[in-house]
C-alpha positions as a Markdown table, in Angstrom:
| # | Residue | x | y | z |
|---|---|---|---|---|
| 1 | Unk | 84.3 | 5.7 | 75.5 |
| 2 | Unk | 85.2 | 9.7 | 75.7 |
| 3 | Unk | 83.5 | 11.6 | 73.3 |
| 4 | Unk | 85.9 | 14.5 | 72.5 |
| 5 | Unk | 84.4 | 15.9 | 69.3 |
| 6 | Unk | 83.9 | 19.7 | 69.5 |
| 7 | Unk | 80.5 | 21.3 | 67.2 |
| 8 | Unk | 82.1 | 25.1 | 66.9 |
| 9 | Unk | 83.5 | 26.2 | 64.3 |
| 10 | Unk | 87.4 | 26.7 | 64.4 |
| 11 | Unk | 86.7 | 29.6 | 62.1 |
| 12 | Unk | 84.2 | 31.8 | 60.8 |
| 13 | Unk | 84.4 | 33.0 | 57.3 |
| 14 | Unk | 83.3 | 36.3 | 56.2 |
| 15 | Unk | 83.0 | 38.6 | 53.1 |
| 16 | Unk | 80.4 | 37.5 | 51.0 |
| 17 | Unk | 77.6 | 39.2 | 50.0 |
| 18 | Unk | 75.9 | 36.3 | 48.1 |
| 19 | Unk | 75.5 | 32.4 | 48.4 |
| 20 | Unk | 78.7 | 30.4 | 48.5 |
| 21 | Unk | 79.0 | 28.6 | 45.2 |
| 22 | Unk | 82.8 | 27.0 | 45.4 |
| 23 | Unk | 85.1 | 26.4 | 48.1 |
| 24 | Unk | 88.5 | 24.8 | 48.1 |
| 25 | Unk | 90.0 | 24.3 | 51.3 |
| 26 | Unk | 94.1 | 22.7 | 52.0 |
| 27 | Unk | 95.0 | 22.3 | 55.8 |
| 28 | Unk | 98.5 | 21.5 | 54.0 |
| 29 | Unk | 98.8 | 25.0 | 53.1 |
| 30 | Unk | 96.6 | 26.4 | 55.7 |
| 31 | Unk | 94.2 | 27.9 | 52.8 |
| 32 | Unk | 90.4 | 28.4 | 52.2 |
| 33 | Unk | 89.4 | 29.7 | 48.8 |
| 34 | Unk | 85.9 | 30.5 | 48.2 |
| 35 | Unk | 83.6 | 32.0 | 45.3 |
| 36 | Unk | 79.9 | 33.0 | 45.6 |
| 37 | Unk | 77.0 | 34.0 | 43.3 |
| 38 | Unk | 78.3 | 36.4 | 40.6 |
| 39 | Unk | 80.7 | 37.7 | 43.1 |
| 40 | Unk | 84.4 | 37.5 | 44.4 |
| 41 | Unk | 86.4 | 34.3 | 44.8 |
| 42 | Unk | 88.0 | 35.2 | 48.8 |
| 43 | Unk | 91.1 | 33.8 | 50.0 |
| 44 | Unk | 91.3 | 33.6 | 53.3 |
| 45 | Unk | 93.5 | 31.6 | 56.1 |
| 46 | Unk | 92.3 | 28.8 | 58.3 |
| 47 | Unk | 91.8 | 30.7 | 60.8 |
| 48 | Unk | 89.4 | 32.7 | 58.9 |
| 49 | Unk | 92.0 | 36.7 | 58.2 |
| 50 | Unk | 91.4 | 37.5 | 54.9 |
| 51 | Unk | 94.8 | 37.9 | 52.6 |
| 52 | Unk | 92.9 | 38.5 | 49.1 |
| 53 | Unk | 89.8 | 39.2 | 47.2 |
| 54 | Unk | 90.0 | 38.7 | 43.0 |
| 55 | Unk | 87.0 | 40.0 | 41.1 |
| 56 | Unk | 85.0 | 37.4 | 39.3 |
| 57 | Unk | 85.7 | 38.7 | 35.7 |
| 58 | Unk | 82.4 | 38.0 | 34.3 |
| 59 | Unk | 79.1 | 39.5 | 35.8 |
| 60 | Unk | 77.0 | 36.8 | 34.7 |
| 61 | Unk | 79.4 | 34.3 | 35.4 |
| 62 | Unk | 78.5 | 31.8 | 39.1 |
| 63 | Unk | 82.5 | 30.1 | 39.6 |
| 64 | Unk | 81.5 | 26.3 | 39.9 |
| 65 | Unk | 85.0 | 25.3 | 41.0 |
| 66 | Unk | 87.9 | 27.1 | 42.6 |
| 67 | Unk | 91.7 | 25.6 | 42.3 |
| 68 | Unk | 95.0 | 27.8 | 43.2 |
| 69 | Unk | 97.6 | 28.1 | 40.2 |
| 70 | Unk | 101.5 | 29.3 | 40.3 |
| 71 | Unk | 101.0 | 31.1 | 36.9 |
């Protein structure tokens, strides 16, 4: 039996500054979102560009959970 699995990563992630404290990720749409410690919730592509940043309103506020919205 061929063992064909590969341990890199496909992708690196960067911009955060702090611990990771959400992440959402669709192959379907080819997205990752991610929010860290009192910090920014990232968007960024599977391949690991960044398209956005939004600012955590709150600077107390950790985001726990991370979904995408058309509104």
């Amino acid at each position: 039996v061929s063992s064909d699995i590969n341990p890199s990563p496909a992708a690196i992630l960067t911009g955060h500054e702090s611990e990771i404290t959400c992440l959402w990720i669709s192959a379907e749409l080819g997205l990752v979102l991610s929010g860290s410690d009192r910090g920014f919730i990232l968007e960024h592509t599977l391949t690991g560009d960044i398209l956005r940043s939004f600012e955590n309103p709150s600077d107390r506020a950790t985001p726990r959970t991370v979904l995408p919205s058309v509104d």
